[in-house]
Gaussian input, Z-matrix of N, CA and C with variables (Angstrom, degrees):
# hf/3-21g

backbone

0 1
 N
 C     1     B1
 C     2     B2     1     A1
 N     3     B3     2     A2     1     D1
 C     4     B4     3     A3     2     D2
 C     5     B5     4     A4     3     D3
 N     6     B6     5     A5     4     D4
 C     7     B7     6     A6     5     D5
 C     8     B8     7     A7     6     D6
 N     9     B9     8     A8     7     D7
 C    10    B10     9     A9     8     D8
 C    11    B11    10    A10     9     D9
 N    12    B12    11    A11    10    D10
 C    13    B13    12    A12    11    D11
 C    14    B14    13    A13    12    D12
 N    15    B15    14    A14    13    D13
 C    16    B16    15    A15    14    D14
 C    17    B17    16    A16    15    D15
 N    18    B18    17    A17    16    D16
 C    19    B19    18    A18    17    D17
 C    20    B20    19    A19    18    D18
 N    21    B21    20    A20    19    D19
 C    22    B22    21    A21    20    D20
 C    23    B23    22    A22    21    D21
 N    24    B24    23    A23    22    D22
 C    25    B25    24    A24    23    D23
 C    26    B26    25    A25    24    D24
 N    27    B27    26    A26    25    D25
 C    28    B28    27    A27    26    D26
 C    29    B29    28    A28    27    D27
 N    30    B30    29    A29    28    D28
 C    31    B31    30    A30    29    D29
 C    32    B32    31    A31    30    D30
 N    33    B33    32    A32    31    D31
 C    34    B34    33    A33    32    D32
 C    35    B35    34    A34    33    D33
 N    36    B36    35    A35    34    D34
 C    37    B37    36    A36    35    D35
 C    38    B38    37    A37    36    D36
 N    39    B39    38    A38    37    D37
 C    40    B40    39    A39    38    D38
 C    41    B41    40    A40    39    D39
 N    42    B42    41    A41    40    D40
 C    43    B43    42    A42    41    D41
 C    44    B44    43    A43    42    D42
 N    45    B45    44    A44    43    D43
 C    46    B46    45    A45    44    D44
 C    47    B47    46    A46    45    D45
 N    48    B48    47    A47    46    D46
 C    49    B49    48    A48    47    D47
 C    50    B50    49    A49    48    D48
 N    51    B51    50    A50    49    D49
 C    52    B52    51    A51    50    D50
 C    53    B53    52    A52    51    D51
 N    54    B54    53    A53    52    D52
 C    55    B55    54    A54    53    D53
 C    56    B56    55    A55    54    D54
 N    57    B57    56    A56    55    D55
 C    58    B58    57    A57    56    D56
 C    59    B59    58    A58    57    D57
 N    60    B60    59    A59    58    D58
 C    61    B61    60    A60    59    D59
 C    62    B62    61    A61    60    D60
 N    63    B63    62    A62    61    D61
 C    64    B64    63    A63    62    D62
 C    65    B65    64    A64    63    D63
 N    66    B66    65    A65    64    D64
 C    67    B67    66    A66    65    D65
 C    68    B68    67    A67    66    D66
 N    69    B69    68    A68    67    D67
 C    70    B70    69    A69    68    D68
 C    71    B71    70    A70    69    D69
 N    72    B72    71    A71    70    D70
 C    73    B73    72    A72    71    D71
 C    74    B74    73    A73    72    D72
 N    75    B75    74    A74    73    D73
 C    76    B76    75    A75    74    D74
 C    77    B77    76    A76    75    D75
 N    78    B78    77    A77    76    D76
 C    79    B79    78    A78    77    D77
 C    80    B80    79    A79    78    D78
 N    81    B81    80    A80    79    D79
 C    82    B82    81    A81    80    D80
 C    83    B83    82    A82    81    D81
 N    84    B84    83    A83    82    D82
 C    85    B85    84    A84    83    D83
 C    86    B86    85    A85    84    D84
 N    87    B87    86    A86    85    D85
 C    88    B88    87    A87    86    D86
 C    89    B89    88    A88    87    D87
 N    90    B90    89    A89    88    D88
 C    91    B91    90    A90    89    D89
 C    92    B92    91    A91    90    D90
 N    93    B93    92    A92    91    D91
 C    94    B94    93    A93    92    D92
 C    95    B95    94    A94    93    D93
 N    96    B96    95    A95    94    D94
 C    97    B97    96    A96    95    D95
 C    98    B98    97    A97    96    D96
 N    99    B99    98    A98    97    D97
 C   100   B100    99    A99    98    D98
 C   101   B101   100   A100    99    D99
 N   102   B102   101   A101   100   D100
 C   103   B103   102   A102   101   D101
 C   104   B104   103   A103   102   D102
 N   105   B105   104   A104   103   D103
 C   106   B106   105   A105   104   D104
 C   107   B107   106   A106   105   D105
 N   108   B108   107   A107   106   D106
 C   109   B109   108   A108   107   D107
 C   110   B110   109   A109   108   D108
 N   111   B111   110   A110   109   D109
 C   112   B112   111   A111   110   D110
 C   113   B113   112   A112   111   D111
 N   114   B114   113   A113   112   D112
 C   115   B115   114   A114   113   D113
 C   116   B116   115   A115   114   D114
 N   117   B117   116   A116   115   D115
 C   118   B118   117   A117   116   D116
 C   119   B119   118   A118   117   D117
 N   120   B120   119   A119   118   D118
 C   121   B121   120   A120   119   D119
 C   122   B122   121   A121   120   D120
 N   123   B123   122   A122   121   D121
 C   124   B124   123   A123   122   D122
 C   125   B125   124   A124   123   D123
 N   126   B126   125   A125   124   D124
 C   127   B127   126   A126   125   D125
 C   128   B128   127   A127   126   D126
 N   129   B129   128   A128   127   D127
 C   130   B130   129   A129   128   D128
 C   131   B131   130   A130   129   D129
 N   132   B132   131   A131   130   D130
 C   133   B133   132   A132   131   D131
 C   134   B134   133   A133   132   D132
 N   135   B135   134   A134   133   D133
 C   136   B136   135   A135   134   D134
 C   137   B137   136   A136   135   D135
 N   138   B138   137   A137   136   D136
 C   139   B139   138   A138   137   D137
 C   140   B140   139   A139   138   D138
 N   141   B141   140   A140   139   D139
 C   142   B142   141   A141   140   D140
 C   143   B143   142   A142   141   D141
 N   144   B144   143   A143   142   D142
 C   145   B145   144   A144   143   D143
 C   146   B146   145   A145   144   D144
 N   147   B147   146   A146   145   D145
 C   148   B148   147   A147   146   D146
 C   149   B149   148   A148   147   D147
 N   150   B150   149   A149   148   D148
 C   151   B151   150   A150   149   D149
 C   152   B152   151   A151   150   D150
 N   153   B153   152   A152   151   D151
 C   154   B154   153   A153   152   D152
 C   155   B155   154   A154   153   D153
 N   156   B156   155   A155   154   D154
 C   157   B157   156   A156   155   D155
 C   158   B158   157   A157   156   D156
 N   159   B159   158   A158   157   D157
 C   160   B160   159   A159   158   D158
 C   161   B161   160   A160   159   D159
 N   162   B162   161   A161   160   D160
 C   163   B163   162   A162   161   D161
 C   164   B164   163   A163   162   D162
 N   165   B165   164   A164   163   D163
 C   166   B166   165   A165   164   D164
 C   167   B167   166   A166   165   D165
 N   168   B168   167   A167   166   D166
 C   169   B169   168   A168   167   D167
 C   170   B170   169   A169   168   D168
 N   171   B171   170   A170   169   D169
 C   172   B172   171   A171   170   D170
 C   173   B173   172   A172   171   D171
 N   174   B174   173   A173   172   D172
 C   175   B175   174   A174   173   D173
 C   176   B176   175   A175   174   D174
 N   177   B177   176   A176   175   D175
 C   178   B178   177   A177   176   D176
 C   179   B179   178   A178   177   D177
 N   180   B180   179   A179   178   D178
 C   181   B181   180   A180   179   D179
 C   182   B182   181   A181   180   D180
 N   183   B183   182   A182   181   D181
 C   184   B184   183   A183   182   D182
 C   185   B185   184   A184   183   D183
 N   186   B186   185   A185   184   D184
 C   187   B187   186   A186   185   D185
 C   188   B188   187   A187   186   D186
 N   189   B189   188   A188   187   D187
 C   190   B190   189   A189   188   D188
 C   191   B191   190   A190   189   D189
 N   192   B192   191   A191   190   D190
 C   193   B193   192   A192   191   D191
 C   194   B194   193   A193   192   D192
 N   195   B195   194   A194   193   D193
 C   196   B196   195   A195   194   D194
 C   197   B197   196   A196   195   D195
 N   198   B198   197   A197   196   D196
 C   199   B199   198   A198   197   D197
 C   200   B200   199   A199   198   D198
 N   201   B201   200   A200   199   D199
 C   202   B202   201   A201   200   D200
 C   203   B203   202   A202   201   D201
 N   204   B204   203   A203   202   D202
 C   205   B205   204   A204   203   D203
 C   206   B206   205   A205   204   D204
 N   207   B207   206   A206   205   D205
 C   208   B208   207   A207   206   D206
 C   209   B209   208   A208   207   D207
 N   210   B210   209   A209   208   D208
 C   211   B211   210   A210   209   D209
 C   212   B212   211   A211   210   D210
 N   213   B213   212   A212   211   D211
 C   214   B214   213   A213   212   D212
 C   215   B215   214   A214   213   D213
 N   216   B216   215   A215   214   D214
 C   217   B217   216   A216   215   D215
 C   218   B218   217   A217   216   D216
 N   219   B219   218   A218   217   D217
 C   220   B220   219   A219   218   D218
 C   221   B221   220   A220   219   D219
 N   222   B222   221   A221   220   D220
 C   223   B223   222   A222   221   D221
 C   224   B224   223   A223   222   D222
 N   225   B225   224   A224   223   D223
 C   226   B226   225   A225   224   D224
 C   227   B227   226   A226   225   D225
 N   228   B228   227   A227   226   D226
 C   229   B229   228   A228   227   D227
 C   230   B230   229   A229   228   D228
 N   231   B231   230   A230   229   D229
 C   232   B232   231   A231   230   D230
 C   233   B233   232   A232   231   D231
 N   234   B234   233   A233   232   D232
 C   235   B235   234   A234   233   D233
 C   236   B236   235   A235   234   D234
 N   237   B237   236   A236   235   D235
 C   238   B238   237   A237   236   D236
 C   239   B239   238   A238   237   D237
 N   240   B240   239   A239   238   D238
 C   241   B241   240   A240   239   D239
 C   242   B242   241   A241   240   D240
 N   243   B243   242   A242   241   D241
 C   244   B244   243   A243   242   D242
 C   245   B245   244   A244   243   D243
 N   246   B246   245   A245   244   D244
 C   247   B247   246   A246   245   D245
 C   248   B248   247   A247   246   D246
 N   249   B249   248   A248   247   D247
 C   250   B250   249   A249   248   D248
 C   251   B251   250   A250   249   D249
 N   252   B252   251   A251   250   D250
 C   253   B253   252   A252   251   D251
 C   254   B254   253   A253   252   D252
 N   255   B255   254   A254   253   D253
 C   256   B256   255   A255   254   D254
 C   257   B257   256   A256   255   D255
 N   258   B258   257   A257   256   D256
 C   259   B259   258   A258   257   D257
 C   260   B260   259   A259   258   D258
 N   261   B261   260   A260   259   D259
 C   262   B262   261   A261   260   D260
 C   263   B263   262   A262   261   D261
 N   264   B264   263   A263   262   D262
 C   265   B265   264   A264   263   D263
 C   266   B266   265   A265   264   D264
 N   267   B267   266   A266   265   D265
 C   268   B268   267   A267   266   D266
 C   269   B269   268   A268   267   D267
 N   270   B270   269   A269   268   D268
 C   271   B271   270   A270   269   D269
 C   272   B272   271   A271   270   D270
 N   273   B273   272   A272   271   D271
 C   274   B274   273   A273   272   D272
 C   275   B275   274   A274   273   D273
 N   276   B276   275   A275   274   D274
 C   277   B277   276   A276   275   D275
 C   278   B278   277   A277   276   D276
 N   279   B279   278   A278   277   D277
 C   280   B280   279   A279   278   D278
 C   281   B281   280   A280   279   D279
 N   282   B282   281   A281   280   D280
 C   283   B283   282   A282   281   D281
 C   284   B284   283   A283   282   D282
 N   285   B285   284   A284   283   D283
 C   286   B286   285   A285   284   D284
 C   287   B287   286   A286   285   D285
 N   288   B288   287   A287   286   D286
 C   289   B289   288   A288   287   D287
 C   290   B290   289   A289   288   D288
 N   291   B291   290   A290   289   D289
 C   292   B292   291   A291   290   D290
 C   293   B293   292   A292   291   D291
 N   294   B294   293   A293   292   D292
 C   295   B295   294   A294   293   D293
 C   296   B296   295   A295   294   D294
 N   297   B297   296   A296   295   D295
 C   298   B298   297   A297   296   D296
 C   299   B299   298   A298   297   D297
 N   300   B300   299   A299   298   D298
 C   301   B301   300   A300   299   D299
 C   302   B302   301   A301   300   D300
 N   303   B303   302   A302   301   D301
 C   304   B304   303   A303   302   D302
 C   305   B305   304   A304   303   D303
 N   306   B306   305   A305   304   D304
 C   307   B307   306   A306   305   D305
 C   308   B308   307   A307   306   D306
 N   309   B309   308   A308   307   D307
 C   310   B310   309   A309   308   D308
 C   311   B311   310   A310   309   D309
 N   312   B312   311   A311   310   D310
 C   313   B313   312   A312   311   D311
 C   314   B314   313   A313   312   D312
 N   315   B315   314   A314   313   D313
 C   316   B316   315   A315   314   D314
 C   317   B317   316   A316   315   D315
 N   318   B318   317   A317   316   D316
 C   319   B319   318   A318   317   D317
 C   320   B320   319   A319   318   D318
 N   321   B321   320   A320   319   D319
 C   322   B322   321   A321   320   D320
 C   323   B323   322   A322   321   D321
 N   324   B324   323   A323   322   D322
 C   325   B325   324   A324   323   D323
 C   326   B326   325   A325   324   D324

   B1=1.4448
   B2=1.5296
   B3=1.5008
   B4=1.8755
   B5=1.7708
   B6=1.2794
   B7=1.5715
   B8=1.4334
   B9=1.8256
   B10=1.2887
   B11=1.8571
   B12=1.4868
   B13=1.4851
   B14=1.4431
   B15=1.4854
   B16=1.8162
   B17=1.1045
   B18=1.8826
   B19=1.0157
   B20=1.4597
   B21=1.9191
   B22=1.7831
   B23=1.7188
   B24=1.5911
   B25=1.2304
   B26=1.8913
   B27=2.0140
   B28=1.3467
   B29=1.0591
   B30=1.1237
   B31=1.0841
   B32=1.6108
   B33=0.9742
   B34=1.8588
   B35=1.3510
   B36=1.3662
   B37=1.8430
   B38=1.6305
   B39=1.5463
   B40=1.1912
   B41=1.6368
   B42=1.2654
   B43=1.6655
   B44=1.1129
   B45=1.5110
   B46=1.3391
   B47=1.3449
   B48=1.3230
   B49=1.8819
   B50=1.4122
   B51=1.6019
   B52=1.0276
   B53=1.4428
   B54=1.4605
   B55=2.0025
   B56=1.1441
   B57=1.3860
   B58=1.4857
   B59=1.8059
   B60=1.4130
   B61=1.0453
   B62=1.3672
   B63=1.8036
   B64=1.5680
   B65=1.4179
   B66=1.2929
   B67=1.5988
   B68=1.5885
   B69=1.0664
   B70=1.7735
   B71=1.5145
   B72=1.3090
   B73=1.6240
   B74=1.2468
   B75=1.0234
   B76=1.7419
   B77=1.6409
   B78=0.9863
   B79=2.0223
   B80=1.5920
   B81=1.2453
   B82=1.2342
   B83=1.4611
   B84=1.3986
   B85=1.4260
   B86=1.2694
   B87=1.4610
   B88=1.4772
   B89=1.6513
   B90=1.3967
   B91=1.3770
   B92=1.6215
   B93=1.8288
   B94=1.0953
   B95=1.3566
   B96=1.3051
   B97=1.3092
   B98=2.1015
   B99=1.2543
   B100=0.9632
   B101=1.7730
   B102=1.4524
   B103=1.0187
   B104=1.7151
   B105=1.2092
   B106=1.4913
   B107=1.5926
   B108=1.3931
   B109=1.7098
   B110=1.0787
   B111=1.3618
   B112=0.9070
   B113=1.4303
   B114=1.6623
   B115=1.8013
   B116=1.4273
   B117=1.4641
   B118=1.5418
   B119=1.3927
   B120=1.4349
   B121=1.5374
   B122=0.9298
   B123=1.8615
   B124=1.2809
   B125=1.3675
   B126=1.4378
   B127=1.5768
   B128=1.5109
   B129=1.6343
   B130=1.7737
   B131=1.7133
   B132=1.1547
   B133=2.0125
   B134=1.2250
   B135=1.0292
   B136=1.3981
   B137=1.7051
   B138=0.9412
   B139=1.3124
   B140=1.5111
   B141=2.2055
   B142=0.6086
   B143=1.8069
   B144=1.7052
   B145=0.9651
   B146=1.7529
   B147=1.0699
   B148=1.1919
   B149=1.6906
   B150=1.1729
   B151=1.8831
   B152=1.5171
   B153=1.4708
   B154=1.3803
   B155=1.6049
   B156=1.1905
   B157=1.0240
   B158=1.7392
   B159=1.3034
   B160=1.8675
   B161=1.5300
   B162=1.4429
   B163=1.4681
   B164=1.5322
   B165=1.5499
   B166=1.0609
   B167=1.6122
   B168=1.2559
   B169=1.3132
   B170=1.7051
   B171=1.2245
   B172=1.7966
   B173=1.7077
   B174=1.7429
   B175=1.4600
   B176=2.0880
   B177=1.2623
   B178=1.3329
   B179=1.7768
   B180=1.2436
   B181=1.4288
   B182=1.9213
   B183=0.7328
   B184=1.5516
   B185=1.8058
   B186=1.5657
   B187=1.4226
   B188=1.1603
   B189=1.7288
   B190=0.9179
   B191=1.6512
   B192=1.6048
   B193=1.5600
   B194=1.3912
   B195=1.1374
   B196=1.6993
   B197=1.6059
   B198=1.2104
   B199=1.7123
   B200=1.5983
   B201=1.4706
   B202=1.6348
   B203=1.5828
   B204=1.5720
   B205=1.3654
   B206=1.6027
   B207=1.5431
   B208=1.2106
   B209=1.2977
   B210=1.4370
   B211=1.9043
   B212=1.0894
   B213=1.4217
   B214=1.5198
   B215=1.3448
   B216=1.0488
   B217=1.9297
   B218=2.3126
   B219=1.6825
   B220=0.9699
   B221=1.8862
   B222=1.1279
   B223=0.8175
   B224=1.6136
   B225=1.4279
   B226=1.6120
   B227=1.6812
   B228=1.5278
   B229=1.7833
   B230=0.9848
   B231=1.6886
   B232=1.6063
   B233=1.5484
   B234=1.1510
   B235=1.5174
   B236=1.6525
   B237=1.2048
   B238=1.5540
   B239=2.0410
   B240=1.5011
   B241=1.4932
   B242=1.3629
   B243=1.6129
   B244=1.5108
   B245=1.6753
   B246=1.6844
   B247=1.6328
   B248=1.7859
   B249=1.7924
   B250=1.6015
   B251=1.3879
   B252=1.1915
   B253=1.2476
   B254=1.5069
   B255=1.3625
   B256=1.1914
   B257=1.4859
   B258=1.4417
   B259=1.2647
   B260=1.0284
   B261=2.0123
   B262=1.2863
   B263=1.5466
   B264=1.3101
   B265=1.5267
   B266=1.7814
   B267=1.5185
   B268=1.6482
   B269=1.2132
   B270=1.7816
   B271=1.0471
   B272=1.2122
   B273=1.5884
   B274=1.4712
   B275=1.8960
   B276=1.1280
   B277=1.9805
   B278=1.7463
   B279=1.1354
   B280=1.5088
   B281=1.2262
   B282=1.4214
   B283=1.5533
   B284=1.4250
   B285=1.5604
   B286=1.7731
   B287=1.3052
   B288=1.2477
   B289=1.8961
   B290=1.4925
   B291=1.6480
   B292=1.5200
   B293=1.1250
   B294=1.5181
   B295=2.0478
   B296=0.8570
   B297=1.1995
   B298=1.9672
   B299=1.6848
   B300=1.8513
   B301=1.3734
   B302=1.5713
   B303=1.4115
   B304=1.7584
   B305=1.1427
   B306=1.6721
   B307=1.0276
   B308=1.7930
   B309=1.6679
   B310=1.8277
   B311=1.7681
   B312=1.3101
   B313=1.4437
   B314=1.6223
   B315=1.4091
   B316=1.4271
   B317=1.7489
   B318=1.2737
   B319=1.5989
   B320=1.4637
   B321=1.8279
   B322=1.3473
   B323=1.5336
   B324=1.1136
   B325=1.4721
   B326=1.9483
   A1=108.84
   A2=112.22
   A3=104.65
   A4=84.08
   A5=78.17
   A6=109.79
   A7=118.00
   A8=139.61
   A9=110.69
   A10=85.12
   A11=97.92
   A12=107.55
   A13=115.35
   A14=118.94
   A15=128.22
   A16=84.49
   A17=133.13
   A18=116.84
   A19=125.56
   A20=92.30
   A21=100.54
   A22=85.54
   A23=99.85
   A24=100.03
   A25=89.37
   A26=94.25
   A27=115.56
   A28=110.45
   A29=138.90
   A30=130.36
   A31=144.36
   A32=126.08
   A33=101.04
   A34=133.52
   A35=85.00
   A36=110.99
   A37=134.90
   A38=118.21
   A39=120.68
   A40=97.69
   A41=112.27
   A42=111.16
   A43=116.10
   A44=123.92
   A45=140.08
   A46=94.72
   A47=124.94
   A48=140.93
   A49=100.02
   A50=105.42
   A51=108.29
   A52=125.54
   A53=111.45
   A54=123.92
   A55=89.60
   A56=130.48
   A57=129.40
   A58=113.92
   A59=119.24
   A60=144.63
   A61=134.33
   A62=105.08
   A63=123.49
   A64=95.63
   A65=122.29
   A66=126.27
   A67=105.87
   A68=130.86
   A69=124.78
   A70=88.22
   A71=99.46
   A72=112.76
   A73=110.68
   A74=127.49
   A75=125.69
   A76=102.09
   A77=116.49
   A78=136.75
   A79=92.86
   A80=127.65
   A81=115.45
   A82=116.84
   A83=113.31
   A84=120.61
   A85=125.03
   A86=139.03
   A87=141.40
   A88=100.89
   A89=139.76
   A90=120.26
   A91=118.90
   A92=121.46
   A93=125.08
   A94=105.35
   A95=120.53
   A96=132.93
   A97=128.04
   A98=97.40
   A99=126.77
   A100=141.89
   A101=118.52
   A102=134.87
   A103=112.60
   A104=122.34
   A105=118.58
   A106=92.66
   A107=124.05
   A108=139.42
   A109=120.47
   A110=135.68
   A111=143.94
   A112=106.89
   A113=123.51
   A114=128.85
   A115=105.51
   A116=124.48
   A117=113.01
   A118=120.39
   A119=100.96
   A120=96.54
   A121=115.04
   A122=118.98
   A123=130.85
   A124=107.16
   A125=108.40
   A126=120.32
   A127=110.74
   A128=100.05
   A129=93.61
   A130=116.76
   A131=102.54
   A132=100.61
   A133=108.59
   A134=120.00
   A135=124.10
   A136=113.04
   A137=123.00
   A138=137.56
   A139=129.03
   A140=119.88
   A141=115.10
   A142=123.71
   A143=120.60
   A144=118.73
   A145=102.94
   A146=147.65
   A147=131.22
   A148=96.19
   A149=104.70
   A150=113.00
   A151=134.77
   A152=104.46
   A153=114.17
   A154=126.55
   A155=141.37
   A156=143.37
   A157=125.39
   A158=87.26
   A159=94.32
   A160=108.87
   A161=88.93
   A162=105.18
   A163=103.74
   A164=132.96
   A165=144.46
   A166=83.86
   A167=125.49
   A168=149.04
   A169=104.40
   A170=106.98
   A171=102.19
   A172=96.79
   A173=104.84
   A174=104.20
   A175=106.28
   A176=131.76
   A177=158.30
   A178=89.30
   A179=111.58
   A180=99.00
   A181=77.49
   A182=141.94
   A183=130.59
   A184=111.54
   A185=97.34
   A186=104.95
   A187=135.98
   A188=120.57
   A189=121.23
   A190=96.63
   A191=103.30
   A192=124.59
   A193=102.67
   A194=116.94
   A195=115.12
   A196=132.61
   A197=100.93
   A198=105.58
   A199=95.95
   A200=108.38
   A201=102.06
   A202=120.60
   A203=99.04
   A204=95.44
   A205=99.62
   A206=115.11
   A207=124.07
   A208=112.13
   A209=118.74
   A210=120.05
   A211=103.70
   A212=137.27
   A213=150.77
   A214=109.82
   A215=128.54
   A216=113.87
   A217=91.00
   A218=110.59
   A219=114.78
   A220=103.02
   A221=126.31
   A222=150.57
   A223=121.89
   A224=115.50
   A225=113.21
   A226=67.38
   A227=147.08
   A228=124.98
   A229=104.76
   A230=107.18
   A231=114.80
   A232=119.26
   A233=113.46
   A234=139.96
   A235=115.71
   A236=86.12
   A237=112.05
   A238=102.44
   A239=107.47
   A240=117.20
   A241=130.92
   A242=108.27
   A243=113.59
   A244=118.15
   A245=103.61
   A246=96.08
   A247=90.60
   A248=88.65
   A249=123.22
   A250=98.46
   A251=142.46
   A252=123.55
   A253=128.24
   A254=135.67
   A255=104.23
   A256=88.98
   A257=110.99
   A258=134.03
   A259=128.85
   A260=108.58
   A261=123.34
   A262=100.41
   A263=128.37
   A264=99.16
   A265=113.42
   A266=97.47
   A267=102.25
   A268=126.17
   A269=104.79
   A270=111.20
   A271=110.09
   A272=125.13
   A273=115.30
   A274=113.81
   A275=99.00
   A276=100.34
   A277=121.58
   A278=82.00
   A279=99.35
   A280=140.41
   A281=99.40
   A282=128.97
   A283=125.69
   A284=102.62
   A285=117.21
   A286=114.15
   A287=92.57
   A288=111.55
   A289=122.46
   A290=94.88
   A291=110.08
   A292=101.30
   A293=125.36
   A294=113.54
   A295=111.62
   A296=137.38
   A297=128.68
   A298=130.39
   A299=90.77
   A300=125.88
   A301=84.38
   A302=128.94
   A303=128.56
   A304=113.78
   A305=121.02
   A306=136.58
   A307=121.02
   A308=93.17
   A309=96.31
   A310=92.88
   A311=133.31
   A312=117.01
   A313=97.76
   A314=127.17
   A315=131.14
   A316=100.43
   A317=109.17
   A318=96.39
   A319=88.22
   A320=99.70
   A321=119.03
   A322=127.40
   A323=98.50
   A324=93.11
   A325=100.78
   D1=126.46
   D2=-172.06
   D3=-108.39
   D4=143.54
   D5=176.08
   D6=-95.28
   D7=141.52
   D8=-178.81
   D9=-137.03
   D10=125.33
   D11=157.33
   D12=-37.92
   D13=144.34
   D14=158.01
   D15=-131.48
   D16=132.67
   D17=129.45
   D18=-113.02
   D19=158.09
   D20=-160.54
   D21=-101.21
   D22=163.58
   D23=166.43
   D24=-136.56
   D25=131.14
   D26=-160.03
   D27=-105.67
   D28=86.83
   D29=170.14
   D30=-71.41
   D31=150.36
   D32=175.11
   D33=58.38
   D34=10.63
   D35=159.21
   D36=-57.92
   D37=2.83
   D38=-161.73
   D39=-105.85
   D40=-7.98
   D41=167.31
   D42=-73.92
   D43=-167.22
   D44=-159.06
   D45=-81.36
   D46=-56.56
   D47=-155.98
   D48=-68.74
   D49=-53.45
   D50=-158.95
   D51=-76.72
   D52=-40.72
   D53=150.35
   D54=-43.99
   D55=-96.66
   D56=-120.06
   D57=-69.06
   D58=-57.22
   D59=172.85
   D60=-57.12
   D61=-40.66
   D62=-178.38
   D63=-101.79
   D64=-73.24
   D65=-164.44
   D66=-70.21
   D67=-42.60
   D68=-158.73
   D69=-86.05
   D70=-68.24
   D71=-163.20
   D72=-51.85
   D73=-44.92
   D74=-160.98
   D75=-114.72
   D76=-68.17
   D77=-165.31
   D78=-58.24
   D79=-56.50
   D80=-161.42
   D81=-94.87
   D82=-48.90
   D83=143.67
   D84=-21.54
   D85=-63.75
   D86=161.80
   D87=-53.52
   D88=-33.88
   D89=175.43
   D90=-80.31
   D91=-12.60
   D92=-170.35
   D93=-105.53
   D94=1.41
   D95=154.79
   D96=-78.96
   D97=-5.45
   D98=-146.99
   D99=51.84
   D100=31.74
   D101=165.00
   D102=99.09
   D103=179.21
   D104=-150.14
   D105=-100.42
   D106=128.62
   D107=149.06
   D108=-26.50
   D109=91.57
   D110=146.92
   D111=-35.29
   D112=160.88
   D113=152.11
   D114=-74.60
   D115=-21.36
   D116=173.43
   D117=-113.93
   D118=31.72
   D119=156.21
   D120=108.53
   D121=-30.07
   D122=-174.15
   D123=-74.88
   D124=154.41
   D125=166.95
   D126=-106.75
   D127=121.15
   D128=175.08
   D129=-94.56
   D130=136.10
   D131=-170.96
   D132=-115.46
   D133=109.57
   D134=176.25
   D135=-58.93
   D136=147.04
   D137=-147.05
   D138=-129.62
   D139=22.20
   D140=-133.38
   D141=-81.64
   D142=172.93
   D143=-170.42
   D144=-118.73
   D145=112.05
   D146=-158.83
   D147=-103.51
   D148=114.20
   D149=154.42
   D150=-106.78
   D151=140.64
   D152=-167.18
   D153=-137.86
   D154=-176.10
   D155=149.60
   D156=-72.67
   D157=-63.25
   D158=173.65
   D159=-100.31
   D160=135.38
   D161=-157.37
   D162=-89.36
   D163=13.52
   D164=-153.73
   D165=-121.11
   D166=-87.38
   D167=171.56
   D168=-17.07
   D169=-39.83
   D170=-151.85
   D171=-97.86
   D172=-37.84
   D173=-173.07
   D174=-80.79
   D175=-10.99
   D176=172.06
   D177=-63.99
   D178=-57.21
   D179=-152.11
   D180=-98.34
   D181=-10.59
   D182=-178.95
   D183=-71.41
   D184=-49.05
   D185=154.01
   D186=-55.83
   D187=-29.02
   D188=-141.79
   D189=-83.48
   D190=-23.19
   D191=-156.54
   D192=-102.63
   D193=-13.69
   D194=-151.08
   D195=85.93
   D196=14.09
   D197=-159.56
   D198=-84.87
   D199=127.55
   D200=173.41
   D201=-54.91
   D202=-49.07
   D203=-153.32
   D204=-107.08
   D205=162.41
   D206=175.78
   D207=-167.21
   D208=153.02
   D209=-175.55
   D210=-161.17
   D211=168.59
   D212=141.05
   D213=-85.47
   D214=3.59
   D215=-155.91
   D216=-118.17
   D217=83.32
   D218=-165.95
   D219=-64.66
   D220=-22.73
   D221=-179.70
   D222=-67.82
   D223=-16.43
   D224=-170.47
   D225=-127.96
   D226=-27.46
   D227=176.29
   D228=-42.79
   D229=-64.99
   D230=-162.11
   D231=-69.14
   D232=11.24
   D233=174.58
   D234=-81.05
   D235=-33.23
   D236=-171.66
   D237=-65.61
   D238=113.25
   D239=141.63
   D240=-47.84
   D241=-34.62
   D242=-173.69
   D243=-84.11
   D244=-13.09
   D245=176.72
   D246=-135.81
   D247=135.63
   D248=-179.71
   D249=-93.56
   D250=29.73
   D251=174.99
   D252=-163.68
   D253=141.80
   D254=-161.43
   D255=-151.17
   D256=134.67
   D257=170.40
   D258=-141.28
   D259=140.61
   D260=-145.92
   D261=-106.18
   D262=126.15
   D263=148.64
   D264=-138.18
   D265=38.03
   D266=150.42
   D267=-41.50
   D268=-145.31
   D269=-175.35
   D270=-93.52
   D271=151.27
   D272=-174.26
   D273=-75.29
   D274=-29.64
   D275=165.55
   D276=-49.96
   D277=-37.54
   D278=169.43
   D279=-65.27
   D280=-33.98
   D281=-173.24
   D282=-42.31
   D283=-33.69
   D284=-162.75
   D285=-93.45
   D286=-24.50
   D287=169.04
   D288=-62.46
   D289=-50.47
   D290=-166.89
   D291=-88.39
   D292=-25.74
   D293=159.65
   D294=-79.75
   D295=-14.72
   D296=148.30
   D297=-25.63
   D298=-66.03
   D299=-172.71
   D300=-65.87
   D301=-62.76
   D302=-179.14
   D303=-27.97
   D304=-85.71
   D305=177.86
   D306=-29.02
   D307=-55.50
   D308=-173.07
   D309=-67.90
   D310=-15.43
   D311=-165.51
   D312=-91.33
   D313=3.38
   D314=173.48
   D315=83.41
   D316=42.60
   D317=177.41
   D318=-122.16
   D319=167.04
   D320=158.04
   D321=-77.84
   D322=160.37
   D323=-171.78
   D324=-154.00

């Protein structure tokens, strides 16, 4: 069975919505399942990158879950070749800005 990396870049994950609902519930869950069925067989694994402000807060809950990777610097993620995707779950005022910065960096959102 071939497996194919996605990586997300997560942002604003250290709230209530964004742990419980986005990262536990869905992101990590679909990787402890071993990732989503492809029709050809493949398994897709989400791959996530968790970003934050406090660098205490974000790498705490990165451990807390198992997540390898983690940063504050949203700006060198979306830099990143290795992750196609980018999701917000800051603040919603915020929101239109930081799918701006997404979009012009060629990611999905």
């Amino acid at each position: 069975m071939d497996q194919k990396r996605i990586g997300i870049i997560m942002h604003g994950v250290t709230g209530r919505m964004g742990m419980n609902q986005h990262l536990v519930r869905s992101i990590l869950a679909i990787r402890k399942e071993g990732g989503v069925a492809l029709k050809d067989g493949t398994r897709l694994m989400p791959d996530p990158i968790l970003i934050g402000r406090n660098p205490d807060k974000i790498r705490a809950l990165a451990q807390e879950h198992g997540v390898a990777r983690w940063g504050t610097d949203l700006k060198q993620a979306l830099q990143s070749k290795e992750d196609s995707i980018f999701f917000d779950a800051a603040s919603t005022k915020l929101r239109p800005k930081l799918l701006k910065q997404a979009i012009a960096a060629g990611k999905h959102v």
